[in-house]
Each structure stands twice: as C-alpha cells, then as structure tokens.
N, C-alpha and C positions, 0 to 999 in steps of 0.2 A: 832641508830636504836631502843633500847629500851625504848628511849624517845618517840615516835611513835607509841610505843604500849601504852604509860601511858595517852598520850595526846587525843588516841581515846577514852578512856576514861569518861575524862572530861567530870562533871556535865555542864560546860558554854559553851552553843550552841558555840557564838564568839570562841572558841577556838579549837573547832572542827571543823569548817568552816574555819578557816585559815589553821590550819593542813591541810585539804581536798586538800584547793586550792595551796599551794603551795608543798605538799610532792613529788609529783611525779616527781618534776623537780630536784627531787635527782638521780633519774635512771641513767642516762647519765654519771651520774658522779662514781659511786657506784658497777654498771657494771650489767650483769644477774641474777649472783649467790647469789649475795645479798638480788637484786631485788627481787626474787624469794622467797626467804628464811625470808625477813624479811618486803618488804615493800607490797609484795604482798597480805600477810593476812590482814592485817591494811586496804588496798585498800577494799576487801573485804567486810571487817564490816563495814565500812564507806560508801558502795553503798546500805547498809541496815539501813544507821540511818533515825532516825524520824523524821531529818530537811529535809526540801527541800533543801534548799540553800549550806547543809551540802555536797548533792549528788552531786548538778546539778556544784559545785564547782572543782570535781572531774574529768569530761569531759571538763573543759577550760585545762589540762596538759595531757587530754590520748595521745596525742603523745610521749609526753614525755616517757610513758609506752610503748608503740605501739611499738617505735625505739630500747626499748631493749630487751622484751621478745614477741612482738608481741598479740595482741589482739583476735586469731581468738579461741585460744581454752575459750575465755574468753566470747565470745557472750550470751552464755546462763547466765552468770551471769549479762552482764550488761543488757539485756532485759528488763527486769521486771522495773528494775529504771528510764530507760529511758521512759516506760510507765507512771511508776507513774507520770513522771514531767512532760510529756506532756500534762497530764491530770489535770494538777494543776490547781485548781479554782481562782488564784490569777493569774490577766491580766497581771501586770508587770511581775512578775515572768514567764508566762506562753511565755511573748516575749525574756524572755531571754533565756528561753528551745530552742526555738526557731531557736534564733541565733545559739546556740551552732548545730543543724546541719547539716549542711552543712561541718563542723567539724569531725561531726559521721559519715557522709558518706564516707567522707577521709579512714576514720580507716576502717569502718565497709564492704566498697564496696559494689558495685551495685547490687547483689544478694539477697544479706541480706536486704540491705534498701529497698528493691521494697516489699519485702514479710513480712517485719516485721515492718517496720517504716514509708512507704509513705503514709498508713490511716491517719494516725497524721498531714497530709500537705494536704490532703484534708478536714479535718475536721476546720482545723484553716482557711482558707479559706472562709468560712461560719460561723466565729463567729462572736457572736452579739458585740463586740468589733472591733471599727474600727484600732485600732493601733496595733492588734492584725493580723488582715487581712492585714493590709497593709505591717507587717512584714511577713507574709506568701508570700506575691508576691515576696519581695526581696528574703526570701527564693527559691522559685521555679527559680527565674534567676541564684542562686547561683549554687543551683544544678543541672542547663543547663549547664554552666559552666562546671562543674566536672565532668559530665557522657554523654553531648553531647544534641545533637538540635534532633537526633532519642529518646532518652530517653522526653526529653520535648513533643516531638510529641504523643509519645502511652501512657505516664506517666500523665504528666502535663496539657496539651492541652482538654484532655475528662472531666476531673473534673473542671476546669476555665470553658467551655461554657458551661457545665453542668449547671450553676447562670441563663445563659441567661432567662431559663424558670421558673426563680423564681418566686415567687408573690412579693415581696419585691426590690424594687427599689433599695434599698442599696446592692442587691446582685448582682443586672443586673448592676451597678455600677463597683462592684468588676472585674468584665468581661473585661471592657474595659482597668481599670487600670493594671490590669493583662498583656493585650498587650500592655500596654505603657511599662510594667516593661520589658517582654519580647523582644521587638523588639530591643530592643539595643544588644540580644545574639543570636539571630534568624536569618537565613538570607531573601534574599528579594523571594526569591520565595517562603518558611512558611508565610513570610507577605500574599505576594500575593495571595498564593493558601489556608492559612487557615484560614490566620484574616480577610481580605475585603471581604469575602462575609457576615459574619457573622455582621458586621458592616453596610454591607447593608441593612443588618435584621434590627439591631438596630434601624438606624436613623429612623425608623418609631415609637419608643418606644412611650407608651402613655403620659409618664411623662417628662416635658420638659425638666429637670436636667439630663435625661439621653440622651439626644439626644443633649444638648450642649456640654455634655463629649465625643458624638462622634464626634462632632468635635474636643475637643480639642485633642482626641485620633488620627485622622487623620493627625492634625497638628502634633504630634511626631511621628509620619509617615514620614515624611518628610525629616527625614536625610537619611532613606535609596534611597531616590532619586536620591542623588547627585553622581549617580556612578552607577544609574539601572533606565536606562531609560523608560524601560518596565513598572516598578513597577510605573515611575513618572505620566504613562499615564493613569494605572488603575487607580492611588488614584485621578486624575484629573475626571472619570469618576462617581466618588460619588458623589452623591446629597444630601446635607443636606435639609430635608426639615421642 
C-alpha cells in the first residue's frame, strides 16, 4: 500500500499510467477497510493527474472499486474527469473514452448517466471524425442494452434523426448507420413504427450516397423479417427510388 502512494508520484507518465490501470484490481483482494484507507486516496489524486491516459486508465477497473466500497458517494469526484476525457481533442483517445461507457453506465446507473453524461453520446455522434461516430452508434446499442429499447426510444432515437436535417450528407449518413447499429437491439415494431417512416423520408435524399445507404439500411432490415411478418410486408412496401 505504501508503494502506491510513492508510485503516484512518479515524475514517468508510463508509470503512473500502469499504476492507474491495474491498482484497483487490488480491492477484491485487500477488502473495504483497506480500500478505503489506503487505495482510496491514491484513486483520488490520480482522477486529477495531467495525463489522460493516466485517468481514462482508472475507469477500465472501477468495478473492481465499485464491488468493494461502492461508487455512488464517489460521483461528484469522478465527474469532472470523465468530462475532461470526453472532451479530449485526440480522436484515438476520445474512442477509447468512449468505449469505456457503457462501463460507467454500469457503475454510475440510469439516473446519473441521463443527467450528466448522455450530452457526451450526442455530441460524439456529430463529430467531424468518422471512427469516432461510428464508435458512438456501437455505443448507443450498448447502452440499449443495459437500460432497455424505452431508454433508446426518449434517449437515443431524438438525437440520431435529429442528423436527418443536417446540411452535411455525412451526418444524414450517420442516421441510417445508427438504425443499422440499432436494429439488431430494437424490436420489430421500433423498426416498424420509428425507423420506416423515416427512411421513407430518406430515400428521396438529394445525394445519391445517401439513398444507396437506404438501401443498404433496408437490407439489414431484413433479419427482423424472419419471425414478423408484418414488419416483412411494410419493408416490402419501400421504394427505392
């Protein structure tokens, strides 16, 4: 434990970055009182260091924290850091923010993430970085996932066609790839009653890269057919034109 404290320390990023990322998965083993007493503070200063990688290292083990003293009195201190990394100007970096949550949502639960952390998942959605966007949709199925198809409907679903009325074809883009990401957690009456009409919209788009993507959006449509005949009839009623 006192090594821990020496190591936060350390003038060499690398070694505060490995500290970060692997301390936590001492908890488990070590117990509350300890936790509490010795790895806790260290946790702390280390949700304030200078690096990114140093922080965003820290949220790959908060389970590990989470399972022995619980996270909820601890919100107000991880806030601020999960801001800053969301906000990182570095695209790699900013998909790995990224990944990590669906992670935070776990710990943090629905309340909190809706109020404090689901700007961050409409905003990356509309970045001028495509790998960035494209990890934002896997995000949003993730966390359909973990909080339900209502949460994706009042949550996720208003800011995805929100692109539709973009000027920027690459965002009216993002729309559809959005329902391709989504329909694999959605069921067939969300397809039906909120993505095909919308799509009807589309295929008139002025750009023809957008109106080839509704089809190929349709075509991943298509597995929910096989078990909802209803839906196999609407998607047969689309016209590509």
């Amino acid at each position: 434990m006192p090594t821990f404290a020496e190591l936060q320390k350390d003038s060499f990023v690398y070694v505060r970055a490995a500290l970060s990322e692997h301390m936590l998965s001492v908890c488990p083993i070590v117990g509350k009182q300890t936790t509490t007493k010795d790895i806790l503070p260290v946790f702390l200063l280390l949700l304030r260091d200078e690096n990114s990688e140093v922080r965003l290292n820290l949220f790959k083990r908060l389970e590990d924290l989470n399972s022995v003293v619980g996270i909820e009195d601890l919100q107000t201190s991880l806030l601020p850091s999960v801001e800053e990394l969301a906000k990182d100007k570095n695209w790699r970096f900013k998909i790995q923010v990224i990944n990590q949550f669906p992670m935070l949502a776990k710990q943090l639960g629905e309340t909190f993430f809706n109020d404090k952390l689901s700007l961050f998942c409409d905003q990356w959605i509309k970045d001028n970085i495509y790998s960035v966007r494209e990890a934002a949709l896997v995000n949003y199925k993730e966390l359909t996932v973990i909080f339900g198809e209502d949460w994706c409907i009042s949550r996720a679903l208003p800011s995805l066609f929100a692109l539709q009325s973009e000027i920027s074809y690459l965002h009216r883009l993002t729309v559809l790839f959005g329902m391709t990401e989504l329909s694999s957690v959605c069921s067939s009456n969300t397809v039906k009653q909120k993505f095909l009409p919308l799509i009807q919209t589309m295929q008139k788009d002025p750009v023809a890269n957008v109106r080839l993507n509704v089809a190929k959006t349709l075509h991943s449509l298509q597995t929910h057919t096989k078990q909802n005949n209803d839906l196999k009839v609407s998607l047969s009623k689309v016209i590509i034109f």
